[in-house]
ChimeraX commands (.cxc) that place a marker at each C-alpha (Angstrom):
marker #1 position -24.03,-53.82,-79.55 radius 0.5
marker #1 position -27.07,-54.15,-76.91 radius 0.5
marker #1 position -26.36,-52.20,-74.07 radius 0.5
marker #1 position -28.99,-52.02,-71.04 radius 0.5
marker #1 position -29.29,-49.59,-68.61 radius 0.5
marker #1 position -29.92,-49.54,-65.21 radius 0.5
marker #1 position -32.10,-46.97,-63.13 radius 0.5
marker #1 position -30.40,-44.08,-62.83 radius 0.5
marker #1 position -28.53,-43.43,-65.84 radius 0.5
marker #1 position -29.68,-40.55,-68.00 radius 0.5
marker #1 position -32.07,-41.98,-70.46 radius 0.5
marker #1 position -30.29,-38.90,-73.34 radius 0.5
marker #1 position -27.36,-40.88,-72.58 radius 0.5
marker #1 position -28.64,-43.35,-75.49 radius 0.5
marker #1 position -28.36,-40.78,-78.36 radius 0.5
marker #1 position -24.55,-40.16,-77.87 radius 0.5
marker #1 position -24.48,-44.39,-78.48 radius 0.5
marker #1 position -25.69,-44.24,-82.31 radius 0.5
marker #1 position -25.04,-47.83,-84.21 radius 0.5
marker #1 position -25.99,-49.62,-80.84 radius 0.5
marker #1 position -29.63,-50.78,-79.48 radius 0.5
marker #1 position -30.10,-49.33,-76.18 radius 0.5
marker #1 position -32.34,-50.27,-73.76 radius 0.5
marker #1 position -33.77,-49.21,-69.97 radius 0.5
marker #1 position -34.90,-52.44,-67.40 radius 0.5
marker #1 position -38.07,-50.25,-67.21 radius 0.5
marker #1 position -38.72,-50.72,-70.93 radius 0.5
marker #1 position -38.16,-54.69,-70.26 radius 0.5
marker #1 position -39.96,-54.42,-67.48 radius 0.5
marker #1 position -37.66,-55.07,-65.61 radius 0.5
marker #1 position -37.37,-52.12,-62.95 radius 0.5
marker #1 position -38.59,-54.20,-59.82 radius 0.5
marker #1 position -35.97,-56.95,-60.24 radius 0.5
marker #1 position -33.36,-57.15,-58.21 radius 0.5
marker #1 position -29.79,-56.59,-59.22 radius 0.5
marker #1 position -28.88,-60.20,-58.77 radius 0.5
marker #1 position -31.29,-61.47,-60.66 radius 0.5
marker #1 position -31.46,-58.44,-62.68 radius 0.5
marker #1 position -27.37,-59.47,-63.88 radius 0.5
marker #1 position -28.67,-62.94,-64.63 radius 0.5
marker #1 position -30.97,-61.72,-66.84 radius 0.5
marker #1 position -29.03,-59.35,-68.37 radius 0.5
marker #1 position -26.10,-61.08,-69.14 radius 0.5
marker #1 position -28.33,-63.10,-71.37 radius 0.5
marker #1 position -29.29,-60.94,-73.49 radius 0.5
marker #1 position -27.42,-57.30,-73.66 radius 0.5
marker #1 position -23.87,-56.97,-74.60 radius 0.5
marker #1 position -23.26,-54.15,-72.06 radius 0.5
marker #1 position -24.86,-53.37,-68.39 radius 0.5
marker #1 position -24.70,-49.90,-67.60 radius 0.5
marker #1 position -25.14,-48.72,-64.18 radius 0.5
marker #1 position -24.77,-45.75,-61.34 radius 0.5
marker #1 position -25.01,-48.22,-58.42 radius 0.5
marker #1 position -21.63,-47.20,-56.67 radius 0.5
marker #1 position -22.20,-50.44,-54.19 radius 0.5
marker #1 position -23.24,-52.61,-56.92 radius 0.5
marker #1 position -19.27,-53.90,-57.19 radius 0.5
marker #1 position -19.90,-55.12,-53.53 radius 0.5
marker #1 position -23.38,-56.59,-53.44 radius 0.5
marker #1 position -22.52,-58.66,-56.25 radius 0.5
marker #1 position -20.13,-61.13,-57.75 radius 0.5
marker #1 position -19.37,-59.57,-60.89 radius 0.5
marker #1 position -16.56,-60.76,-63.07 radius 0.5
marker #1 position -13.99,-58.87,-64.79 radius 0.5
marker #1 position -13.44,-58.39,-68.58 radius 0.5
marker #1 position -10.45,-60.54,-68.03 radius 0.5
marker #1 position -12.07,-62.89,-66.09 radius 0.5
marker #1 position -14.59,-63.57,-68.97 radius 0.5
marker #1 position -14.56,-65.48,-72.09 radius 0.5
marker #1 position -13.61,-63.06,-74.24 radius 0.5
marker #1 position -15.24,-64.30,-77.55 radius 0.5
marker #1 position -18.62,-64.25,-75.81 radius 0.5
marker #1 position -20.78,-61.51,-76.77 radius 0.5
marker #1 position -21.93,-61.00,-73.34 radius 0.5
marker #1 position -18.73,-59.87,-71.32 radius 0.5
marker #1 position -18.13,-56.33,-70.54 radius 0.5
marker #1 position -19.39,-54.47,-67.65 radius 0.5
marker #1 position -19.56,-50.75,-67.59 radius 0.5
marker #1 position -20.55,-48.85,-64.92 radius 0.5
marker #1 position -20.44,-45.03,-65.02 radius 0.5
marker link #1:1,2 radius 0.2
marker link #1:2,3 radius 0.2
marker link #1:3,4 radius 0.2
marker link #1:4,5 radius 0.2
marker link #1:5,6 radius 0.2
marker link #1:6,7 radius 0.2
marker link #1:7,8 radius 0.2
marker link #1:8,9 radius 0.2
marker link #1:9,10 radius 0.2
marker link #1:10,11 radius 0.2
marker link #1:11,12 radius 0.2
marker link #1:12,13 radius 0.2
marker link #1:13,14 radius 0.2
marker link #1:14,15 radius 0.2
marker link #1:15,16 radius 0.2
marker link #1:16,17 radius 0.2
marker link #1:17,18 radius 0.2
marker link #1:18,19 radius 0.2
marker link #1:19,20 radius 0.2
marker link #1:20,21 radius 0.2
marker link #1:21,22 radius 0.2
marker link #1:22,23 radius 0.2
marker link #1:23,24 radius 0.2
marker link #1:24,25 radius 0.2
marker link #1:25,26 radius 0.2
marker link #1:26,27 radius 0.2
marker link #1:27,28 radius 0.2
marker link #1:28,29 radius 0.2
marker link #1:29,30 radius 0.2
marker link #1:30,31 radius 0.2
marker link #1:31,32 radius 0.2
marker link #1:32,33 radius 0.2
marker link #1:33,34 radius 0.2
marker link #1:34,35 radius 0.2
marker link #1:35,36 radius 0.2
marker link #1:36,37 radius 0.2
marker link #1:37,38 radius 0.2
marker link #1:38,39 radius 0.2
marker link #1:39,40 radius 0.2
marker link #1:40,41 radius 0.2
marker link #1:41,42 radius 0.2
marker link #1:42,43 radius 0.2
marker link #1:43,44 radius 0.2
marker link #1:44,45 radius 0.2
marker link #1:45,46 radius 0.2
marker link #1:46,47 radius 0.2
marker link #1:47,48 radius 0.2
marker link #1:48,49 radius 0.2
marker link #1:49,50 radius 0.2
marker link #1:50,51 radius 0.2
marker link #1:51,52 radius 0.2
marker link #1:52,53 radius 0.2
marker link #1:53,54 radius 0.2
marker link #1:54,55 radius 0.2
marker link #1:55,56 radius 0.2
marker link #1:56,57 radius 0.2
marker link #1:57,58 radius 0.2
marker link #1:58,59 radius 0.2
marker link #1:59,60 radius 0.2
marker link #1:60,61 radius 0.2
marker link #1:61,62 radius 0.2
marker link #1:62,63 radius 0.2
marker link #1:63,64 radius 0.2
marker link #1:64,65 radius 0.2
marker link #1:65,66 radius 0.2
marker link #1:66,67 radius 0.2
marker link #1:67,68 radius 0.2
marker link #1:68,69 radius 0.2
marker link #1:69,70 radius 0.2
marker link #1:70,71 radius 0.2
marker link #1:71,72 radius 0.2
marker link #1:72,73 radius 0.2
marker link #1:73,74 radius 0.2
marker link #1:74,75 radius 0.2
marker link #1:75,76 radius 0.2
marker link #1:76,77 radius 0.2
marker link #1:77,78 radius 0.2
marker link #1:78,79 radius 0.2
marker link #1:79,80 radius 0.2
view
């Protein structure tokens, strides 16, 4: 699974998540994106967006496993 993380989440995080391919937005480069654009991009490309962004839920449209085509690779949202 390819799971991104956000700012904020502890980088060590990564080696409880063995089998999967973690990676930080500032290790795409990403880190000055916003996090509407940042989704975009992300949902093209991770599995899994990981995030501490308490407000996050209310500055963007996000959809809910349910909501999502569940056969795509590119449908959960975590956020810790």
């Amino acid at each position: 699974m390819r799971i991104l993380f956000d700012q904020g989440v502890p980088v060590p995080l990564r080696k409880q998540l063995t089998g999967h391919e973690v990676t930080t937005c500032k290790e795409k480069g990403w880190d000055q994106i916003t996090n509407g654009d940042l989704i975009t991009q992300a949902e093209t490309l991770f599995d899994v967006f990981v995030s501490t962004d308490q407000n996050l839920k209310y500055q963007q449209n996000l959809k809910k496993p349910e909501d999502c085509d569940s056969d795509s690779p590119n449908h959960q949202l975590a956020q810790t």
